[in-house]
N, C-alpha and C positions, 0 to 999 in steps of 0.2 A: 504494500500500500504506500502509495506517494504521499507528502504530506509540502500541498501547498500554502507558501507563509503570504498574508494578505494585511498588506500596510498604506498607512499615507499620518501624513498630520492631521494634528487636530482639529476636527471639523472637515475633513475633506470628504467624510461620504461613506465610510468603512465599513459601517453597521451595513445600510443602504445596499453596499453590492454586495455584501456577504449572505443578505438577505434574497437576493438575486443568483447566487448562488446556488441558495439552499431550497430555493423554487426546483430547480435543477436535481434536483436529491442528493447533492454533497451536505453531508452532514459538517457541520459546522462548530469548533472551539474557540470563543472569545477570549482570549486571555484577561483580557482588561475587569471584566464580567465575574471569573473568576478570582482572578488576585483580588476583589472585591470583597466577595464571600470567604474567600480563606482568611482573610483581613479579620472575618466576624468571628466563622466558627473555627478555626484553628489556636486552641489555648495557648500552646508555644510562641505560636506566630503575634498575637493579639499582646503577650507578655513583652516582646521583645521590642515591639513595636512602641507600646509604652513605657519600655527602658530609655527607646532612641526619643521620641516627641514628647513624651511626660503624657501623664493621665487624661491630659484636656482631649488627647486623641481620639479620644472613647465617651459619648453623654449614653447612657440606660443600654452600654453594650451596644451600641450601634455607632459606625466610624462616623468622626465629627469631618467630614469630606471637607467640608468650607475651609476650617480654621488648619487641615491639615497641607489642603494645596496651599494658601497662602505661607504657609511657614516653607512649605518644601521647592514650592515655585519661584523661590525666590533664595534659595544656596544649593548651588548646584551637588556639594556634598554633601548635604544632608538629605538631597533629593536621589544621591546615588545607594550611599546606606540602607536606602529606604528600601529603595530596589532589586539588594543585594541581599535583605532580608524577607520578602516578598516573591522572587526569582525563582529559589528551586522550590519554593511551594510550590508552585505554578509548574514548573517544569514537572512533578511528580504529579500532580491532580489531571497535567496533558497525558502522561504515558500511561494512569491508567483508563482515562477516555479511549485513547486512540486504541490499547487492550479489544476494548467494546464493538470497536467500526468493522464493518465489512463492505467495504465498496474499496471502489477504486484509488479513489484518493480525497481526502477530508481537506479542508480548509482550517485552516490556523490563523484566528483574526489578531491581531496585537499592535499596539499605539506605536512599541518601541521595540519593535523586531529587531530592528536594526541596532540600538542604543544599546540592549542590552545582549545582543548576541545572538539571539533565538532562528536569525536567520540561517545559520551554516548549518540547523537540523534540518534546513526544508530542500525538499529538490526542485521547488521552480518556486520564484517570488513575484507576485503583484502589486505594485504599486498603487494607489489612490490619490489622484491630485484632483485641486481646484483651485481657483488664484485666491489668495489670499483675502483681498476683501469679501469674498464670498463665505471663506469657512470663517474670519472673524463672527461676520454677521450670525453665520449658522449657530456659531456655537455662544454668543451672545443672549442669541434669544432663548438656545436651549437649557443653558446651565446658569441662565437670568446671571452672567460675570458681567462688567465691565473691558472696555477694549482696552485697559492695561493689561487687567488680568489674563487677559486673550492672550495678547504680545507674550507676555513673562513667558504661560505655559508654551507658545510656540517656540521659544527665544531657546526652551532645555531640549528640544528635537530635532534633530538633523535637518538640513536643508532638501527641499526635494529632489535637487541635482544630485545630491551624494549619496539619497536612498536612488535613485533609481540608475546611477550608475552601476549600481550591484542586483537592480533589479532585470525579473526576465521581459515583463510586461508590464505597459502602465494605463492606468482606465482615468481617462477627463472626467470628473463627475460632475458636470455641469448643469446636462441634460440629460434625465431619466431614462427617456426612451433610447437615447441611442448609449448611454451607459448599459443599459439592459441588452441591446443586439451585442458590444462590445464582451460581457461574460457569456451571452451562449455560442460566441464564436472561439472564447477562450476554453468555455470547457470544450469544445467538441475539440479543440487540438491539442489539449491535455489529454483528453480520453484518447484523441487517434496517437497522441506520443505512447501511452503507457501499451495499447494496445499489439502495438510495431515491436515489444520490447522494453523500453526503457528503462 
């Protein structure tokens, strides 16, 4: 089974064609989604987490998201700490999903494939772009931040040039519709690569 890694910045669209994907019946792992939930229910991970950010990290057992991006969005070391404790949770909760799969090849959705390494496990990478005024806005309205706040969080991820110099394929997310032609053309030459061999 192949295991394609599906990336872009934030706000560019990711959930969106991973969701497009999964039309497609590629079953689908979010990372983002996940290191989430282990964030909650993992007692080790939830301890250590509150060694590194101090208690505020946590209001009735539920991650204090706001006050914790503001703190980590803004030092890139304590945002990498973070991640470095977060990481192989996530990396073990993926292997034993992928355990589960029986198709051809699953999707791997994650913020920071790249950032954090995740992509040298995958055999073919997608990219997710959209110009930047576009994903500020999106993600504006989604996570009701401010366009500082936007900036900060874009300022700690790669540039699009640098993720998709390492990537195989890149999807414009602009437009829906032809975002959607652009994944059923990408599965059918992932499906005809694996099928040839690959």
């Amino acid at each position: 089974m192949k295991i394609v890694g599906l990336t872009g910045g934030i706000g560019s669209g990711k959930t969106t064609i991973a969701n497009f994907f999964s039309e497609l019946g590629v079953p689908i792992y979010t990372a983002d989604k996940a290191a989430k939930n282990l964030m909650v229910e993992n007692a080790q991970l939830v301890k250590e987490i509150k060694k590194l950010l101090g208690e505020e990290a946590y209001i009735k057992n539920e991650l204090n998201r706001k006050w914790i991006a503001n703190k980590v969005f803004n030092n890139k070391e304590l945002l990498a700490a973070l991640n470095n404790l977060v990481h192989p949770a996530v990396v073990v909760d993926f292997k034993n999903w992928l355990s589960a799969q029986d198709t051809p090849y699953v999707i791997k959705e994650a913020a920071i494939l790249f950032e954090n390494g995740g992509y040298k496990n995958c055999d073919y990478l997608i990219l997710v772009k959209a110009p930047q005024s576009l994903r500020i806005d999106r993600v504006m309205k989604r996570d009701k931040s401010s366009k500082d706040e936007v900036l900060s969080r874009m300022n700690m991820q790669w540039s699009d040039n640098r993720k998709e110099a390492l990537s195989d394929a890149a999807i414009e997310n602009i437009n829906l519709d032809l975002a959607r032609q652009c994944v059923v053309r990408l599965h059918k030459h992932i499906v005809k690569r694996i099928s040839s061999g690959w």
